[in-house]
C-alpha positions in Angstrom: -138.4 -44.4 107.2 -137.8 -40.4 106.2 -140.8 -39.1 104.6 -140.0 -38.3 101.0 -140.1 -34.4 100.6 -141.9 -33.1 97.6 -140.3 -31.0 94.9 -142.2 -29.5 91.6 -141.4 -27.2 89.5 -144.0 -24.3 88.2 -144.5 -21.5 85.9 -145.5 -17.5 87.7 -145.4 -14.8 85.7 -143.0 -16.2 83.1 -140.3 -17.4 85.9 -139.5 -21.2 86.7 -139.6 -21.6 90.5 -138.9 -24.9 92.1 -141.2 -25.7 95.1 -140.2 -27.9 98.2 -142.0 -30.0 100.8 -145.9 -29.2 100.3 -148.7 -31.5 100.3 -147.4 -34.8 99.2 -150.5 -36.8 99.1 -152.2 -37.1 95.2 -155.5 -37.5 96.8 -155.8 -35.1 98.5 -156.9 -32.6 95.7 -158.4 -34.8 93.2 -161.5 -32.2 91.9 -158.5 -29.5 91.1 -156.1 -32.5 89.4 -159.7 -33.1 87.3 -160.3 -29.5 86.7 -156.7 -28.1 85.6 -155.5 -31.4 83.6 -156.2 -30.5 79.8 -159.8 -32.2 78.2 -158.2 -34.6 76.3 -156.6 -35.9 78.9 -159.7 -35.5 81.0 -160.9 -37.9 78.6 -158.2 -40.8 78.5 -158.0 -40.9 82.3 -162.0 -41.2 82.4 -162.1 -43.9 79.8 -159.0 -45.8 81.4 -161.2 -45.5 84.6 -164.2 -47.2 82.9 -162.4 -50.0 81.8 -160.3 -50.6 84.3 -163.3 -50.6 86.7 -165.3 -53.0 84.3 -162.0 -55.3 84.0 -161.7 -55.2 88.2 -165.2 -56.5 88.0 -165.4 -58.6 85.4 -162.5 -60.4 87.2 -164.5 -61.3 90.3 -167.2 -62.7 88.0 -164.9 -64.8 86.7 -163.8 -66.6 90.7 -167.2 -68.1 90.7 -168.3 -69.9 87.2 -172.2 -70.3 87.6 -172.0 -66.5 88.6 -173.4 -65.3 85.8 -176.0 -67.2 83.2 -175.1 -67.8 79.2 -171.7 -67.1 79.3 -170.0 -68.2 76.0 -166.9 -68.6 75.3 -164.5 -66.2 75.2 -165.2 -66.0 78.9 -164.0 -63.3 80.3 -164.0 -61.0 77.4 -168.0 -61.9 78.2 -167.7 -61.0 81.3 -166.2 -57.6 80.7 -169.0 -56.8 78.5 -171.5 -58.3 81.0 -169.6 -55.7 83.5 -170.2 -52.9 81.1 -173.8 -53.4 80.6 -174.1 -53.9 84.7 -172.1 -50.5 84.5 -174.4 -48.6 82.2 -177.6 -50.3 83.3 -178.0 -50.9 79.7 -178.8 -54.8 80.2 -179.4 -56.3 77.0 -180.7 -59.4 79.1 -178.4 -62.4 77.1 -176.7 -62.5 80.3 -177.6 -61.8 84.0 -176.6 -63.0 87.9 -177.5 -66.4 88.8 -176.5 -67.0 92.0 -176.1 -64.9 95.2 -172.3 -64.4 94.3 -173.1 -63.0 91.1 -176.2 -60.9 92.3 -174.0 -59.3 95.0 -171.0 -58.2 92.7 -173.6 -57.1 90.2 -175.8 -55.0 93.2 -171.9 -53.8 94.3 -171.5 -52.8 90.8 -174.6 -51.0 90.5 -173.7 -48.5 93.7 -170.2 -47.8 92.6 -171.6 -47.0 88.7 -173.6 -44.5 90.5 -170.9 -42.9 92.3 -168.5 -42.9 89.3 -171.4 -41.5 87.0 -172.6 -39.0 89.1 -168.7 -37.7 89.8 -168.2 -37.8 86.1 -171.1 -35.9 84.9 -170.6 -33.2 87.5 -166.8 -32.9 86.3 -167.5 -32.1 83.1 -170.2 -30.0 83.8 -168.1 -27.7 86.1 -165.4 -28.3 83.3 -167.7 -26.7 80.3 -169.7 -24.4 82.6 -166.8 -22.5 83.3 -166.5 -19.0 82.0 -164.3 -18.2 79.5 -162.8 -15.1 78.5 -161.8 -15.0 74.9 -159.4 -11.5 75.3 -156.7 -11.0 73.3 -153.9 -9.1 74.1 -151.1 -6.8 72.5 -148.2 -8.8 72.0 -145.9 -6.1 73.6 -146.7 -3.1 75.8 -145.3 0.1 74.3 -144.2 3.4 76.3 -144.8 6.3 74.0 -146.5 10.1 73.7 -149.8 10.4 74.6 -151.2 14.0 74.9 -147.6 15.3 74.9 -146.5 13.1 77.5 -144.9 9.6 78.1 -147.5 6.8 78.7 -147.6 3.4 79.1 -150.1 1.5 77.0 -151.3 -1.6 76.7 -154.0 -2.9 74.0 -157.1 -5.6 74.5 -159.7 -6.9 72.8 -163.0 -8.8 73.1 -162.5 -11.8 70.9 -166.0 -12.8 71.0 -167.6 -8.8 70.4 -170.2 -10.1 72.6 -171.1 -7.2 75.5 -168.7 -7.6 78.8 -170.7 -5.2 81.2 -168.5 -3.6 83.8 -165.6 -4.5 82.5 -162.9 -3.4 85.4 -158.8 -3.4 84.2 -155.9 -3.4 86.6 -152.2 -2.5 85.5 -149.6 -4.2 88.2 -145.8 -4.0 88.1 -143.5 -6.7 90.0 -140.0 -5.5 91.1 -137.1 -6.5 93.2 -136.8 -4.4 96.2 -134.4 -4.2 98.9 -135.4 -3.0 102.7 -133.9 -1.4 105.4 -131.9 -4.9 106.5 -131.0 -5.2 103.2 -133.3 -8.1 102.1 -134.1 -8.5 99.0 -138.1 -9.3 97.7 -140.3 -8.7 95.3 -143.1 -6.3 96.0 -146.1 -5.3 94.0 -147.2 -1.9 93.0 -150.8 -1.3 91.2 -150.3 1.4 88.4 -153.2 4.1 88.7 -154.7 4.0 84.8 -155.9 7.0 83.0 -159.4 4.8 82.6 -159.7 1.7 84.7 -163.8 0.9 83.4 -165.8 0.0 80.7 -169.4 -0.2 80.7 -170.1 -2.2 78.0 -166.3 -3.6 76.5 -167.3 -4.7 73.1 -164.5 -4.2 70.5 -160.7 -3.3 71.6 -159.6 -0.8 74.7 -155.9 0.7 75.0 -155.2 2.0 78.7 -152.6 4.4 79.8 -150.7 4.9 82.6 -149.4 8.5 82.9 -145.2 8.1 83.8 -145.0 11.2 85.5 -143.3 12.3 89.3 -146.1 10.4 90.8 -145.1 7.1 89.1 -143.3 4.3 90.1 -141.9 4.3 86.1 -140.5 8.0 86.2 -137.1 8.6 85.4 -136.2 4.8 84.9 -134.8 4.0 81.8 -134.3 0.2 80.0 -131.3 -1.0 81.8 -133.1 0.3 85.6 -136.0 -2.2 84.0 -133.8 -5.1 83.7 -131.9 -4.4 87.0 -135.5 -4.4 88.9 -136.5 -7.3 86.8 -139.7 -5.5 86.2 -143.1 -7.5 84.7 -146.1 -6.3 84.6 -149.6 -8.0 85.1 -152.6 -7.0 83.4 -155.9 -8.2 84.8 -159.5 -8.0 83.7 -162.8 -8.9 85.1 -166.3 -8.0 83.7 -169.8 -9.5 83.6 -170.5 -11.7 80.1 -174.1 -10.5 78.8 -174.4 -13.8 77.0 -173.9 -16.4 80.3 -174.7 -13.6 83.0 -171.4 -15.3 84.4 -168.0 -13.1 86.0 -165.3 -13.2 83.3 -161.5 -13.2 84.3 -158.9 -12.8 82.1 -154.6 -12.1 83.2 -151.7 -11.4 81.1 -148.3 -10.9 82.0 -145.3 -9.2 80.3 -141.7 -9.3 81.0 -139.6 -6.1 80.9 -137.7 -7.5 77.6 -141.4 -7.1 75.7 -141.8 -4.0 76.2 -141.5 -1.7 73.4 -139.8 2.0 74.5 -141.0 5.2 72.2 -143.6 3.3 70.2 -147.5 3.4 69.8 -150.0 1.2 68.2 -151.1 1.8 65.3 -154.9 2.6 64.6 -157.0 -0.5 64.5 -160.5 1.9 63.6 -160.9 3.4 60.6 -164.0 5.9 59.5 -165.2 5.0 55.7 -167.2 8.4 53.8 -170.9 6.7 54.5 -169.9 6.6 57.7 -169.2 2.7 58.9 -166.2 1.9 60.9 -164.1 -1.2 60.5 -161.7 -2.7 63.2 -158.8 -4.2 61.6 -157.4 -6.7 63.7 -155.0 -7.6 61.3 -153.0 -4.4 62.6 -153.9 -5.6 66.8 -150.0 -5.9 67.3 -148.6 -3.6 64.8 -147.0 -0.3 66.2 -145.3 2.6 65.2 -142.5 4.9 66.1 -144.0 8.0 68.9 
């Protein structure tokens, strides 16, 4: 029999791509299925666990009738609560094993609520340990004046205004490219930013990169951006003060969102006594430059 080949589909940087062959097996990465499934999904497929695993066991109480002591009626509904009790070593007592059938199901399900407790509780710990960047991001990247000459910007904030210490920004761009034997690929280039750090990343934080002769950008105007198919890929990574954990954070834009002789408009505004006030309100906004 032909092995059945393997075909998903999958988001990068804002392009479908269809994948075939690759692992086939769902086993085989069960901790990263657990990990990247949403939580409240997390939680149906844990709680259809539980009871399947108590209705599996209840069901093998059921092949042997003096298994289990003071059993009423409805029987096996009693048994599935006998199983969950077994299961959370609750046992309220009303019921227990009374023979070496039922002793050994209950001592089996005793290991394997062990196992399947112990996996649980370090899933979701992994899950809500996980750092978690809160950065918001300008809705488009703009290329306008800056110090009388063309930049590209980008804006970012710190959601949380918690300190992010060392907080280290990289600027990529993605093209099509075509070699010597005429192959086409995509390549990527790292843009060299006018200010790549932050010691302590607070509040918000534009960064430029200067277009000049130097710069994969110079001279190419909106249509040479669609014609590379050019999208760029902003990364972040800092330390969080508060959970003394690495923060990541990515986003990427598409050469359609970016915005061509613009610049954001001012988010920090100076009052007379003196105290500044970040509008976020105005995070997005730009203006004509």
């Amino acid at each position: 029999m032909a092995k059945k080949t393997k075909q998903s589909t999958l988001n990068f940087n804002n392009r479908k791509f269809e994948t075939i062959g690759g692992e086939t097996a769902f086993w085989s990465d069960l901790y990263h299925r657990a990990m990247t499934i949403s939580l409240p999904l997390f939680v149906v497929v844990g709680l259809a666990m539980f009871v399947l695993n108590n209705v599996f066991f209840a069901c093998l109480y059921t092949l042997d009738p003096a298994a289990v002591s003071n059993v009423v009626s409805p029987r096996f509904l009693n048994l599935f609560f006998f199983s969950v009790e077994a299961f959370t070593t609750v046992g309220f007592g009303d019921m227990h094993p009374a023979d070496i059938w039922g002793h050994s199901i209950f001592s089996i399900e005793g290991y394997m609520s062990v196992i399947e407790t112990a996996a649980l509780t370090g899933l979701m710990f992994a899950r809500f340990s996980r750092p978690n960047a809160r950065i918001l991001f300008a809705n488009n990247p703009v290329i306008g004046t800056y110090n009388g000459s063309a930049h590209l910007m980008v804006r970012l904030a710190n959601s949380r205004q918690n300190y992010i210490s060392d907080a280290t920004v990289q600027l990529w761009v993605l093209r099509n490219e075509t070699n010597k034997d005429g192959q086409n690929f995509r390549r990527f280039h790292e843009l060299p930013l006018l200010r790549h750090q932050n010691p302590t990343f607070v509040l918000s934080w534009t960064i430029f990169h200067t277009i000049d002769s130097h710069s994969l950008l110079h001279g190419l105007k909106p249509d040479d951006f669609a014609k590379l198919n050019l999208q760029f890929i902003l990364t972040l990574k800092g330390m969080d003060d508060t959970s003394s954990q690495e923060l990541r954070a990515r986003k990427t834009y598409a050469y359609d969102e970016l915005l061509w002789n613009r610049q954001f408009v001012d988010i920090l505004q100076a009052e007379e006594t003196g105290k500044l006030t970040l509008d976020y309100r105005k995070f997005h906004d730009t203006r004509a430059g």
